[in-house]
VMD Tcl script that draws the C-alpha trace (Angstrom):
set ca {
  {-12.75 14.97 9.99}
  {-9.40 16.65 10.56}
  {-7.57 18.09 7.71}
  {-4.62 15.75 8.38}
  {-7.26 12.98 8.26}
  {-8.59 14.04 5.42}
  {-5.42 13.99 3.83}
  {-3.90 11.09 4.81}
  {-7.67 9.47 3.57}
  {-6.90 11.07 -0.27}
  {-3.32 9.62 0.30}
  {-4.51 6.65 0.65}
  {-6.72 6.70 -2.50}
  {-3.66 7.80 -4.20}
  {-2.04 4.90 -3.25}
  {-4.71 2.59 -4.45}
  {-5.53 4.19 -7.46}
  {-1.77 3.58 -8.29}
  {-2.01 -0.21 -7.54}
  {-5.20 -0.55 -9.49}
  {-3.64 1.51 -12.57}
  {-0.59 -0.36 -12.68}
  {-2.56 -3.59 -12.30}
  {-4.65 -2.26 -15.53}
  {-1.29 -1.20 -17.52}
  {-2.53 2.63 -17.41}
  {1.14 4.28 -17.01}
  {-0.21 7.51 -17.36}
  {-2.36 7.08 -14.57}
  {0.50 5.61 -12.41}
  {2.33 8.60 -13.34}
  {-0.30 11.02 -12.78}
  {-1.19 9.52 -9.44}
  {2.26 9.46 -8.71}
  {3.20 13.30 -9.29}
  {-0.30 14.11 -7.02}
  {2.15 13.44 -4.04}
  {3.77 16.49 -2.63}
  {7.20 14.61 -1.50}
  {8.43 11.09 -1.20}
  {7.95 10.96 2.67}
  {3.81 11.50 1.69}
  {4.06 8.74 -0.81}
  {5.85 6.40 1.56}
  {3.37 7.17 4.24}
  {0.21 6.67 2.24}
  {1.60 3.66 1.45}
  {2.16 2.32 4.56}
  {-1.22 2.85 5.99}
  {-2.56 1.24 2.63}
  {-0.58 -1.64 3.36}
  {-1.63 -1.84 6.84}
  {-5.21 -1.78 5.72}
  {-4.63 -4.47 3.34}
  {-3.24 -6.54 6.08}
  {-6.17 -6.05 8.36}
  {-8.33 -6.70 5.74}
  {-6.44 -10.17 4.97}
  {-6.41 -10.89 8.70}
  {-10.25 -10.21 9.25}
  {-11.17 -12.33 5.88}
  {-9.03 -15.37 6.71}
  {-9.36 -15.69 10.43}
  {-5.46 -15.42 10.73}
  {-3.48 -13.01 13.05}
  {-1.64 -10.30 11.65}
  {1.32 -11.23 12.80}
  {1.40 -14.67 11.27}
  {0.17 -13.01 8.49}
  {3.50 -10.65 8.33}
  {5.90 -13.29 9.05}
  {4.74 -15.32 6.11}
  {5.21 -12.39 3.93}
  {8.82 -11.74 5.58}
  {10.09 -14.70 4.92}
  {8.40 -15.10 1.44}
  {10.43 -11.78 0.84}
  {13.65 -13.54 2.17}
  {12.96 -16.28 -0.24}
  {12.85 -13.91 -2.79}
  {16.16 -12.51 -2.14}
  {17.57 -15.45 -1.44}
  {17.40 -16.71 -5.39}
  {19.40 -13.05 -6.69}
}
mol new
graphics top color blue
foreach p $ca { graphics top sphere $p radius 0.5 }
foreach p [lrange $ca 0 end-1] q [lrange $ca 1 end] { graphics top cylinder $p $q radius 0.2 }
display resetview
């Protein structure tokens, strides 16, 4: 493994140790998880590949394409927005 693999893999981790902590309550932990990350553009890059992950994982699990998968959540965000 690559050292920018093996980075962007403990990025990751970051990124779902910071879901799971703030799905526990643990602030400290989302704050401590949160400070690991060098710079914002790290964060927002773990992040993305998490959710991309997540979505393939979703895909595989329920049979449906990603990109059905992504629209729904679009427009569920729309929705969202719409009622501010």
């Amino acid at each position: 493994m690559t050292p920018d693999a093996a980075a962007l893999l403990t990025g990751m981790q970051r990124a779902v140790g910071i879901v799971a902590a703030r799905h526990r309550g643990d602030l400290a932990g989302v704050q401590a998880l949160t400070d690991a990350f060098t710079d914002d553009a790290e964060r927002a890059h773990a992040f993305l590949l998490l959710t991309e992950l997540a979505l393939a994982i979703t895909s595989d699990h329920t049979g449906r394409e990603l990109p059905v998968i992504v629209r729904e959540i679009s427009l569920r965000i729309a929705a969202l927005a719409a009622t501010d």
